[in-house]
C-alpha positions in Angstrom: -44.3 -61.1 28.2 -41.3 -59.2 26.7 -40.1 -60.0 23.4 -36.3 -60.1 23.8 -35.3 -60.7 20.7 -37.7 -57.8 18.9 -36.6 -55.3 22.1 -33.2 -56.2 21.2 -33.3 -55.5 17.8 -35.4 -52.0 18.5 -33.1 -50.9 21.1 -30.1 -51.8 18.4 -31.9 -49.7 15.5 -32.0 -46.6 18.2 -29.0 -46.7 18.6 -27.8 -46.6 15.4 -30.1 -43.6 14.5 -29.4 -41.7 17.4 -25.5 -42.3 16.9 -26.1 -41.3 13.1 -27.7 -37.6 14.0 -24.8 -36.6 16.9 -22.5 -37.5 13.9 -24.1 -35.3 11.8 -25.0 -32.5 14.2 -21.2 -32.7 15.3 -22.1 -32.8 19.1 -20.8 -34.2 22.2 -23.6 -36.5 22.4 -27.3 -36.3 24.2 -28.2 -34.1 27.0 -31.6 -35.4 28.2 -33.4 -32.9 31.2 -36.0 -35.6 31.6 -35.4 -38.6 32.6 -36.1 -41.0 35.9 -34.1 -42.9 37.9 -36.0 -44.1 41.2 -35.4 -46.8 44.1 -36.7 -49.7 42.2 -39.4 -50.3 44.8 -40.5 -46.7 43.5 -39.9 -47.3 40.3 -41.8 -50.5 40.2 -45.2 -48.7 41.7 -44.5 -45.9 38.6 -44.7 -48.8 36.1 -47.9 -50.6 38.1 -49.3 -47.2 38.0 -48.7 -47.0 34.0 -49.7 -50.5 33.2 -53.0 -50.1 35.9 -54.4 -46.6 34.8 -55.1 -47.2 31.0 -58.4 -46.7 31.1 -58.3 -43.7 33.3 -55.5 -42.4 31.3 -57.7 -42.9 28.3 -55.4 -45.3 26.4 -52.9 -48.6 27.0 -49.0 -47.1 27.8 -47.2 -50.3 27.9 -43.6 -49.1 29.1 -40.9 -50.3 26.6 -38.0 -50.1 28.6 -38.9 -52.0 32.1 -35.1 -53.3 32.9 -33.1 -53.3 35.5 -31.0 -50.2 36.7 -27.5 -51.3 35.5 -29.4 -52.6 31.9 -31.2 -49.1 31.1 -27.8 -47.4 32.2 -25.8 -49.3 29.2 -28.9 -48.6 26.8 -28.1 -44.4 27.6 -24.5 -45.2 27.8 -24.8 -46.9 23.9 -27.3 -44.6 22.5 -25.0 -41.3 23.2 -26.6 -39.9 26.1 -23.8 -38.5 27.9 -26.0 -36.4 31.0 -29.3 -36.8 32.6 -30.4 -36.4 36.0 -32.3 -38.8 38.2 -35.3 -36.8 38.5 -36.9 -38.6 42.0 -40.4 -36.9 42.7 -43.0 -37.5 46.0 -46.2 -38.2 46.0 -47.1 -37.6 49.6 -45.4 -35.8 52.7 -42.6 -37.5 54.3 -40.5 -38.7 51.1 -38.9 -35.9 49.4 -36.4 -36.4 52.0 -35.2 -40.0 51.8 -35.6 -39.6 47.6 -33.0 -36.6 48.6 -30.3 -38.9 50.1 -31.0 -41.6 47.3 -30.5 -39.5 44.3 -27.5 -38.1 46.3 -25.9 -41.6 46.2 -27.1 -42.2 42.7 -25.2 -39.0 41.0 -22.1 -39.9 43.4 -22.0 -43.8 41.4 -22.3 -42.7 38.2 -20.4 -39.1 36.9 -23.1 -39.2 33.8 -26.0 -38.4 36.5 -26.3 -34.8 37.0 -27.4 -34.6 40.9 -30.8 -34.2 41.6 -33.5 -33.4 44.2 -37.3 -32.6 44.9 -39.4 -31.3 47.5 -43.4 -31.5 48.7 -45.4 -28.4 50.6 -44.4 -29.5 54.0 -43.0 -28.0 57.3 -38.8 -28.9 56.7 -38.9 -28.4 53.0 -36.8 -25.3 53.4 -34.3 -27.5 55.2 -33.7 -30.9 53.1 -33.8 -28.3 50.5 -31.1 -26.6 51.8 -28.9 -29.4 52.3 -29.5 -31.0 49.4 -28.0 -27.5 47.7 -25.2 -28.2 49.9 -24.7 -31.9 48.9 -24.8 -30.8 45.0 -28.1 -30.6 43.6 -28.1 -29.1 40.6 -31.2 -29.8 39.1 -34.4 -30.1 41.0 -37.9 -32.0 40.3 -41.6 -30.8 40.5 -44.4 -33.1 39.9 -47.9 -30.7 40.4 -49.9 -33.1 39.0 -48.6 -36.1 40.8 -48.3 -34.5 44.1 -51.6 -32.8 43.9 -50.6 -30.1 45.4 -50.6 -25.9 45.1 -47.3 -24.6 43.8 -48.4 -21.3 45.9 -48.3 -23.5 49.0 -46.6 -21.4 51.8 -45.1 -24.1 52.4 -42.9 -23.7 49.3 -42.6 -20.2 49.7 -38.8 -20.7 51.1 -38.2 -23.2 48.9 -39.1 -20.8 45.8 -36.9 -18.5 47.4 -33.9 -20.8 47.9 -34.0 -22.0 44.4 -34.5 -19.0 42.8 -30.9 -17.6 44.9 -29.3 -20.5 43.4 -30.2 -20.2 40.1 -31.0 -24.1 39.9 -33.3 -25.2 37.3 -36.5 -26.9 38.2 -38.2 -29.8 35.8 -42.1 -28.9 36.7 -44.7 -30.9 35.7 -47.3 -28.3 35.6 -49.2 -29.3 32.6 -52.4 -31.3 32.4 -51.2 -34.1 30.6 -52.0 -36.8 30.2 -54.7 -36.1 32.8 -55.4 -33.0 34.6 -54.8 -32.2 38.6 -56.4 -29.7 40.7 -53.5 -27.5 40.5 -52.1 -28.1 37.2 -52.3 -25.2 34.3 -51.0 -22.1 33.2 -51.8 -20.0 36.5 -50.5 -21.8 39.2 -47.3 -21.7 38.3 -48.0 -18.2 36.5 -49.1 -16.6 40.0 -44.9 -18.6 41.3 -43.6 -16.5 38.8 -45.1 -12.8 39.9 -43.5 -13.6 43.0 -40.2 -15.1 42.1 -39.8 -13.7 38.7 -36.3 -15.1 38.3 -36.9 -18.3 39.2 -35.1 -21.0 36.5 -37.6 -23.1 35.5 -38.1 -25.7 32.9 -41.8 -26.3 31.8 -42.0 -30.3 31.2 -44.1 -31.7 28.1 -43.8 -28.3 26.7 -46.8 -27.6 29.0 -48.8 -30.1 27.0 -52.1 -29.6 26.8 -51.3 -25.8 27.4 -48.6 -25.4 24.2 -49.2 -22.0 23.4 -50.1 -20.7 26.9 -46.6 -22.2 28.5 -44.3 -20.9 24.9 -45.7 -17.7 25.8 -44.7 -18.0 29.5 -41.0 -18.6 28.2 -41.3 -16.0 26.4 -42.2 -13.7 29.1 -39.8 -14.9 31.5 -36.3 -14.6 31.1 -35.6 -18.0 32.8 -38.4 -20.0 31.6 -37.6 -23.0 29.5 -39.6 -25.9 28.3 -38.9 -29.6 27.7 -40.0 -31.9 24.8 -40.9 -35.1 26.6 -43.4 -36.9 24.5 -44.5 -33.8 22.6 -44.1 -34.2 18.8 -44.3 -37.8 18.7 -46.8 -39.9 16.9 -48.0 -41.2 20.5 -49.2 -38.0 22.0 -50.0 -36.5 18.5 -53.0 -38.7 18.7 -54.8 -37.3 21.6 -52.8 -34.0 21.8 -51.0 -32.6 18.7 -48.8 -29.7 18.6 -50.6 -27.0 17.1 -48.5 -26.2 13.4 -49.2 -22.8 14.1 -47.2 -22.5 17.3 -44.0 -24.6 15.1 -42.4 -21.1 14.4 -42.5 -20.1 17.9 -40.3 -22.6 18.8 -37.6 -21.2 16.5 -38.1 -17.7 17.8 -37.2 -19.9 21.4 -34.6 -21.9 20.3 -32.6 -21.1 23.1 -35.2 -22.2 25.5 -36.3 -25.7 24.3 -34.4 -28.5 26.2 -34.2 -32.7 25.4 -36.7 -34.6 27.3 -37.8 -37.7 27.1 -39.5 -39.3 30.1 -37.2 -42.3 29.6 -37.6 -45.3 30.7 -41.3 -44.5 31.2 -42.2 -44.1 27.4 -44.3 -47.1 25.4 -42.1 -46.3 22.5 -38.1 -46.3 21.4 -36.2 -43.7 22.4 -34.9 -42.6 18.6 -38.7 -41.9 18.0 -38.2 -38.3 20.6 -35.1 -37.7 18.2 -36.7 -38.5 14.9 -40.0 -36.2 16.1 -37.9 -33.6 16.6 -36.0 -34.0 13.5 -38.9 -34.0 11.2 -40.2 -30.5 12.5 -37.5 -28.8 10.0 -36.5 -26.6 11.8 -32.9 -27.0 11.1 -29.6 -28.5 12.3 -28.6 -25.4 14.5 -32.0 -25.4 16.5 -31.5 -28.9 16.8 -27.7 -29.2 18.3 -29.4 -26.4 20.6 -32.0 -28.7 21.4 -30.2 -31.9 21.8 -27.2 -31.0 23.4 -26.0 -27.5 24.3 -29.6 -25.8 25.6 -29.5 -28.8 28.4 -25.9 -28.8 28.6 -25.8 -25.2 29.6 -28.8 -25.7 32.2 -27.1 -28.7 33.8 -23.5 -27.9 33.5 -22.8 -24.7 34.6 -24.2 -23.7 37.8 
């Protein structure tokens, strides 16, 4: 059972941290690529999955912030985060669709939500696709490992295609964290890329447990970006650390790293993405890139 009075005062003491570093890094606020909004009857299995799968997942990941819609939207709101997208993903055929027209009326109730959609390998990808271009998406979702399926699907072949013409960004979960799918890893998504070399993608976990196979896919690919949900921080550092050696190679990529959290599906505070982040060193220029105008461009400015 929650403890509202110790949740209060953690959300309170985020807030005041992550209020004190857009003060000193002089920017807007927060622009977070990763974070999930869902139906609540979706939203609810997501949490049942997280609090069900411990031991598959190898560890308990008791969710800190299981509130209602209107209650996580004030936390954001309070904390600085100014844009985010809803990031809805499918798990089987037959949903993209509906999670479509949801996060369509989701970004049209609240002008902070940057519009979002998703898509599965199935036969009228191409066209919900499509139309959700047309409604406003600006941002699409990925889930590999989720899904279970192949990225080189011919199913998706259009929808590659579509995406790459419109120069939207996609939020891939590609790596094989925190536990590996048949299609998740470095060459899927490698093997997407030979064939739509354009294509605006951002790499989720920073690829985690791939780090320094997915940095160097950035690197190779003019539109490859990566996001830092859960990476750096004390939770994933126990079973998968970021290798110190690769810490210079995200300042050579500085313009390619992105805010993400994975909020509200994280089993610590919020400030503790921003404080990981932070104590990397790696100065306050890389980090106002980071937090705010890296996502800001990608979200912003199609």
């Amino acid at each position: 059972m929650r403890d509202t009075a110790n949740a209060t005062k953690q959300f309170q003491e985020s807030i005041k941290y992550i209020r004190w570093v857009i003060d000193t890094l002089e920017i807007p606020g927060l622009s977070d690529i990763h974070i999930h909004f869902m139906p609540d009857n979706v939203m609810e299995k997501v949490w049942r999955y997280f609090d069900e799968k411990g031991p598959l997942i190898g560890r308990d990941w008791p969710i800190l912030y299981k509130l209602p819609t209107i209650d996580r939207m004030t936390l954001l709101d309070e904390m600085g985060v100014i844009e985010f997208p809803s990031l809805c993903y499918p798990h089987k055929a037959n949903m993209a669709e509906w999670l479509n027209d949801w996060c369509t009326d989701f970004a049209q109730s609240h002008p902070q939500v940057v519009h979002s959609g998703t898509f599965f390998p199935e036969v009228n990808a191409v066209n919900y696709v499509k139309r959700s271009l047309r409604e406003g998406s600006k941002v699409f979702k990925a889930h590999i490992q989720v899904g279970g399926y192949d990225p080189r699907d011919l199913l998706l072949q259009g929808v590659w295609e579509l995406l790459q013409e419109a120069r939207v960004p996609v939020v891939v979960h590609c790596g094989s964290a925190p536990i590996p799918g048949p299609f998740t890893g470095i060459t899927p998504m490698l093997d997407v890329l030979r064939n739509f070399p354009k294509l605006k993608l951002v790499i989720a976990h920073m690829g985690n447990h791939q780090y320094a196979e997915f940095l160097q896919l950035a690197s190779d690919f003019e539109n490859v970006y990566l996001d830092t949900t859960m990476a750096f921080t004390p939770f994933t550092d126990l079973t998968d650390p970021f290798p110190a050696n690769l810490i210079p190679k995200l300042k050579e990529l500085q313009d390619k790293v992105v805010l993400g959290t994975d909020f509200p599906n994280i089993p610590y505070g919020y400030d503790v993405q921003i404080r990981s982040l932070f104590e990397l060193g790696l100065g306050e220029q890389w980090l106002a890139n980071v937090l705010y105008y890296n996502g800001h461009r990608l979200l912003r400015t199609i």
